[in-house]
N, C-alpha and C positions, 0 to 999 in steps of 0.2 A: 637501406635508404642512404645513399649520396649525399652529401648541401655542400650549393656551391656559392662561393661570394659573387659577390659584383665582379670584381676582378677577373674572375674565372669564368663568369659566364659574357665577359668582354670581349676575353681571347676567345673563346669556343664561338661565337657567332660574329669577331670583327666588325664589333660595332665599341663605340664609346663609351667609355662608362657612365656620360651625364646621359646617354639616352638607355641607357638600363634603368639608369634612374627614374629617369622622363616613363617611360613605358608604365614601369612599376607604377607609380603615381596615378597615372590615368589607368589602372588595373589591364593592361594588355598585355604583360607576360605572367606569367603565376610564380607566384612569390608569397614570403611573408617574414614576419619580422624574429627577429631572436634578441631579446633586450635592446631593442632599438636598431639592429642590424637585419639589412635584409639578407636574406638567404634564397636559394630555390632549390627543386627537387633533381636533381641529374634525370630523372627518366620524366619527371612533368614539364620538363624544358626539352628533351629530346621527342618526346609526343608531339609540342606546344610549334617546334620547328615543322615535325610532319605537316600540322596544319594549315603553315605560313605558305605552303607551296603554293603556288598559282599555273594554270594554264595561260599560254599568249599568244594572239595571233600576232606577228611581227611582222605581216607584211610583204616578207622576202622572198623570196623563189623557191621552191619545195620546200615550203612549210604554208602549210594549211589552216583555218581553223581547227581549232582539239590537238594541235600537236605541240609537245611540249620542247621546251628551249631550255 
């Protein structure tokens, strides 16, 4: 098992660290604490991304419903 800081899991998905925070808090990425630090799992954060995917109909010229962007 992997743990990765705030930090780390900033760079690996380019987002800010107050909304890692922000996420964590409101329980929407999996996480948890180590003496007051959060931590999370390398492979339950790489799962937790599979999940973030979405399909989108965007509207534009060959691209349909169901087809991913």
């Amino acid at each position: 098992m992997k743990l990765l800081s705030v930090k780390e899991i900033s760079a690996l998905i380019q987002a800010k660290p107050s909304t890692i925070y922000q996420w964590a808090e409101l329980g929407q990425i999996p996480c948890f604490k180590i003496n007051g630090l959060l931590r999370f799992e390398e492979r339950e954060i790489l799962d937790w991304l599979k999940d973030q995917k979405r399909v989108y109909n965007t509207g534009r010229a060959g691209r349909g419903p169901g087809k991913e962007v």
